[in-house]
C-alpha positions in Angstrom: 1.3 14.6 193.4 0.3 18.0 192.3 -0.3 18.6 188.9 1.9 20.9 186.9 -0.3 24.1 185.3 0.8 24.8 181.8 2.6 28.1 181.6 1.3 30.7 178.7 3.6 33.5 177.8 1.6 34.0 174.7 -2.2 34.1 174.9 -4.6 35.1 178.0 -7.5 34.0 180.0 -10.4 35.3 178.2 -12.7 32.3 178.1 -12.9 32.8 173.8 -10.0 30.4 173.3 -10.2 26.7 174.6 -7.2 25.3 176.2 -6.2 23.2 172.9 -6.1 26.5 171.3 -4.2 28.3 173.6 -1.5 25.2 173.7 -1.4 25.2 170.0 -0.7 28.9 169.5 1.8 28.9 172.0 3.6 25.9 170.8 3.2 26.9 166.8 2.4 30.8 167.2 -0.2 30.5 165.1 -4.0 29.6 165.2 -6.4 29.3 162.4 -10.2 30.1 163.0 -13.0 28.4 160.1 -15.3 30.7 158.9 -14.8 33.4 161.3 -15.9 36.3 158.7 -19.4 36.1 156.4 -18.8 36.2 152.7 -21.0 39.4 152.1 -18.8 41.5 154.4 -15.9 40.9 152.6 -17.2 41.3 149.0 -18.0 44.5 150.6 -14.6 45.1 151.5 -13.1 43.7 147.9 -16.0 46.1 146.1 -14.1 49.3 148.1 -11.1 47.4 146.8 -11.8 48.1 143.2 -13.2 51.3 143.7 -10.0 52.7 145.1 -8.5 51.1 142.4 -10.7 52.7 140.2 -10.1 56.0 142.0 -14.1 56.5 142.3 -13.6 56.7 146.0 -10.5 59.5 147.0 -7.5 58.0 148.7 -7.1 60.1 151.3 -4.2 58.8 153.8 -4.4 55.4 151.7 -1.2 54.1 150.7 -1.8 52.2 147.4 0.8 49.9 146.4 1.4 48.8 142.2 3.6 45.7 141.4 6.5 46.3 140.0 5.9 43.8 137.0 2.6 44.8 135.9 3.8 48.7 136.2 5.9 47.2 132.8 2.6 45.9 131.4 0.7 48.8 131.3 -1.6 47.1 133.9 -4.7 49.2 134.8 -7.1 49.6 138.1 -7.3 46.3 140.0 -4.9 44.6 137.9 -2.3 47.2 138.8 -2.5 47.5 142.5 -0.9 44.3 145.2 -1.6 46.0 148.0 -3.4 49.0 150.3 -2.3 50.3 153.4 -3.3 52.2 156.2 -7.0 52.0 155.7 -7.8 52.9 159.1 -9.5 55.9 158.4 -11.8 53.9 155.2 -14.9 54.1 156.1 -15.5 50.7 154.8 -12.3 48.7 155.2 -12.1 50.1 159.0 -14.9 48.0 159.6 -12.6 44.9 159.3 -10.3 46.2 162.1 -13.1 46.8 164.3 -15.0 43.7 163.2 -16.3 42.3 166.8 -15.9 38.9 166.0 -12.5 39.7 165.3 -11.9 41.4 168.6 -13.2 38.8 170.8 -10.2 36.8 169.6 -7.5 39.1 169.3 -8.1 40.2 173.0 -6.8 37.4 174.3 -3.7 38.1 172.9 -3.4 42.0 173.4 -6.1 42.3 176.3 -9.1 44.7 176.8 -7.5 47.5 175.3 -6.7 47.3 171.9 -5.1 49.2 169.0 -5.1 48.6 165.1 -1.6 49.6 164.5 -1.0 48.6 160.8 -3.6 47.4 157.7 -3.4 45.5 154.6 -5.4 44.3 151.9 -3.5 42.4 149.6 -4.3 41.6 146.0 -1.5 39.1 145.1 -1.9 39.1 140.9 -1.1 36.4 139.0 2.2 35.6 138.7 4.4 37.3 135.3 6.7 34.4 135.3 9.3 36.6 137.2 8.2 35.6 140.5 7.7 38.8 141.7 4.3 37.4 143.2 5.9 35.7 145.9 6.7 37.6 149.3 9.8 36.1 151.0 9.6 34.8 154.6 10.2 37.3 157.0 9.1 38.4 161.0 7.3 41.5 159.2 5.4 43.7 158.9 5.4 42.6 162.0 8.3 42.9 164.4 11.2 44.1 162.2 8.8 47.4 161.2 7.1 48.0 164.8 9.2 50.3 167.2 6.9 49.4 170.4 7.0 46.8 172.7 5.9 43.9 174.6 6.3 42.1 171.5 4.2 39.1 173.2 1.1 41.8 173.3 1.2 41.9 169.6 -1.1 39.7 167.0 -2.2 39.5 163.5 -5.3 38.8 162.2 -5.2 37.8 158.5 -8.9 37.0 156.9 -9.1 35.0 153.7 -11.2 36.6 150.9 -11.6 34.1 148.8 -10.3 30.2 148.9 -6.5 30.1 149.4 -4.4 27.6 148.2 0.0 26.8 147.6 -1.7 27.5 144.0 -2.6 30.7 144.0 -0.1 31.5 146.9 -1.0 30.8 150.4 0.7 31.7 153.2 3.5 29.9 154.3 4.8 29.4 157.9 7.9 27.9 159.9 5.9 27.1 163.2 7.7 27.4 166.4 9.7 30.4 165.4 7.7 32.5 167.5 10.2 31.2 170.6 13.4 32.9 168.5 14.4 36.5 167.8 14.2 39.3 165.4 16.2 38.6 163.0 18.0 41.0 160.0 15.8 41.9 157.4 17.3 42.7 153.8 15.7 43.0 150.1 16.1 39.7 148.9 18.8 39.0 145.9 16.1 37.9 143.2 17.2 37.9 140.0 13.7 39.6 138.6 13.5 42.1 141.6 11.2 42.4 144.3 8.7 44.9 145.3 8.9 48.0 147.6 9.2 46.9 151.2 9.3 42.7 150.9 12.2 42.6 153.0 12.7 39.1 154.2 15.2 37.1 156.3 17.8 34.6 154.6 19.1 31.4 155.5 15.5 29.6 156.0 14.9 28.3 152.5 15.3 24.3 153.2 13.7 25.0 156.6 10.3 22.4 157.1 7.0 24.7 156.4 3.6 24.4 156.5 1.3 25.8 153.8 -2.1 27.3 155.4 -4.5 26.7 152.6 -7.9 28.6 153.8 -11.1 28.8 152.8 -13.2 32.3 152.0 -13.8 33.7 155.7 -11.2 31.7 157.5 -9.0 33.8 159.6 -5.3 33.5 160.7 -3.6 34.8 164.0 -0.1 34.8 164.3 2.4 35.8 166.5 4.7 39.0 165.4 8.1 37.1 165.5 6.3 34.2 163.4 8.5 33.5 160.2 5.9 33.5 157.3 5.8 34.1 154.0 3.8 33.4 150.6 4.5 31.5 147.8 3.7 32.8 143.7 0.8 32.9 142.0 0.7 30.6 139.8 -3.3 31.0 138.8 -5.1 33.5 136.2 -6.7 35.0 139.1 -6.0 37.6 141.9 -5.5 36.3 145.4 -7.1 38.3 148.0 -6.9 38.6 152.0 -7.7 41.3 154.3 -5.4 41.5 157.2 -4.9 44.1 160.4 -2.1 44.2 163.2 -3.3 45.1 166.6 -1.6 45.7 170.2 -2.4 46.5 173.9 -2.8 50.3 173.7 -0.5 50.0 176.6 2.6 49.8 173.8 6.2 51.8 174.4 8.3 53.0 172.1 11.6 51.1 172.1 15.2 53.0 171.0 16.4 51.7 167.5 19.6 53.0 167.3 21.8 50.7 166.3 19.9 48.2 165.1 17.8 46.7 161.7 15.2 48.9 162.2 17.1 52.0 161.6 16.9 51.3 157.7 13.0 50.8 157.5 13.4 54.3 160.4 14.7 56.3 157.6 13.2 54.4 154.3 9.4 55.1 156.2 10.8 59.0 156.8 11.9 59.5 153.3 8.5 58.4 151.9 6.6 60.7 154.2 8.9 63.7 152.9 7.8 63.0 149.2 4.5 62.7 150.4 5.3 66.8 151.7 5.2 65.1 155.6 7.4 65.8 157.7 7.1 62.8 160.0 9.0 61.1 162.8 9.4 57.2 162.5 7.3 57.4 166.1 4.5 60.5 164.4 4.3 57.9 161.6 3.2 54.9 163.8 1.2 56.9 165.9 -0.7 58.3 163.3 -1.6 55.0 161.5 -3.2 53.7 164.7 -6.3 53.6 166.2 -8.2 52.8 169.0 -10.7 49.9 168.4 -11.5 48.2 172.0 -11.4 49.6 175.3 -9.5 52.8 176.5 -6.9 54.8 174.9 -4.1 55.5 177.8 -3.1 59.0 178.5 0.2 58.8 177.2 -0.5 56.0 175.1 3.0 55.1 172.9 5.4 56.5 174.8 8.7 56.0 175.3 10.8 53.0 177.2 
């Protein structure tokens, strides 16, 4: 009797990832490689950290994030900022995106032609007591904010900087919720608040989890509709990770109208106009990618 070949709608054939791994991220949607990053490159990359914190390095298109509880502290530098964005043109966190140990891995879920799309470095502080440390679970930034399709040709690479534990507030994830759907996205109803952009879905708070406690170099992929999250900070320390989105350049644009993402559509926009841009929701995505494997189609992005 012939034997039945396992069907993968979620990795490919690259020879990088053995069979077990390819079953497990297709089953879970999620796959976490040990010591996949050296430690010197990212105190490298947490030294850039503090400097743009510092503001001895300019910020350029950086978007640098403050918690909203420390803002009330008078917190200063590193202790003030949770988050940077859009580091793709850094000189030195760029080289995380295009990291080549990296990319050997994340090709065999977006193929040979690859685009960062969206970067983080997140510097979870310790938490006030408010709770305003935690991020709820959500599909995003991840599905809920991307306009492009296939979904399926989208991963994320998220790099531990230091050792991560439920502590000082791993991630969390609901495995096997790859296989559902986007789901609505809304600003959580926390009594102490939340900070800009942790939307989150609701409803999945006595749903089982697994916490992925990590150690300094160990890197998670994850699938875009993965339901994940992170728990507080309940250390004296900052928690850090260094994380980048990445696609097939071969991505289309998808029509929003009418649904969630039409409220992240115009919330995106309006920031951009403060900023004195005048910026389509598609400009703005097309902008904050770039080509790090491969070739760069024509009319790369374009519409369904």
């Amino acid at each position: 009797m012939e034997s039945v070949k396992p069907v993968f709608n979620y990795t490919l054939d690259n020879s990088k990832l053995t069979l077990e791994q390819r079953e497990f991220y297709e089953k879970n949607g999620f796959l976490v490689v040990k010591d996949l990053i050296d430690a010197k490159f990212l105190d490298d990359c947490k030294q850039r950290f503090v400097d743009l914190c510092d503001k001895k390095v300019p910020w350029g298109s950086l978007t640098m994030m403050k918690d909203v509880s420390l803002m009330k502290k008078g917190a200063v530098g590193e202790n003030l900022f949770y988050k940077v964005q859009d580091f793709v043109y850094d000189d030195v966190l760029f080289e995380y995106c295009r990291h080549p140990t990296i990319l050997d891995y994340v090709e065999c879920f977006t193929g040979p032609n690859i685009m960062a799309i969206h970067t983080m470095l997140i510097n979870k502080p310790p938490d006030s007591g408010s709770l305003t440390s935690r991020h709820p679970l959500h599909q995003a930034y991840d599905l809920h904010y991307f306009p492009f399709r296939p979904a399926n040709r989208i991963v994320c690479s998220w790099t531990a900087m230091e050792d991560i534990t439920p502590e000082n507030g791993c991630l969390i994830v609901l495995p096997g919720s790859h296989k559902g759907e986007l789901l609505q996205h809304d600003y959580p109803q926390w009594e102490n608040g939340v900070n800009k952009m942790y939307h989150g879905v609701r409803g999945f708070d006595d749903h089982p989890i697994v916490e992925l406690s990590m150690k300094k170099g160990d890197t998670v992929f994850f699938h875009l509709i993965l339901i994940h999250g992170s728990g507080p900070n309940r250390t004296q320390g900052f928690r850090k990770a260094i994380s980048t989105h990445y696609s097939c350049a071969e991505m289309k644009f998808i029509n929003i109208q009418g649904t969630s993402q039409e409220n992240i559509a115009k919330e995106v926009e309006d920031v951009a106009k403060r900023r004195g841009l005048e910026l389509s929701f598609q400009d703005f995505w097309k902008f904050r990618s770039r080509l790090v494997r491969g070739q760069q189609p024509v009319k790369w992005f374009s519409s369904l």
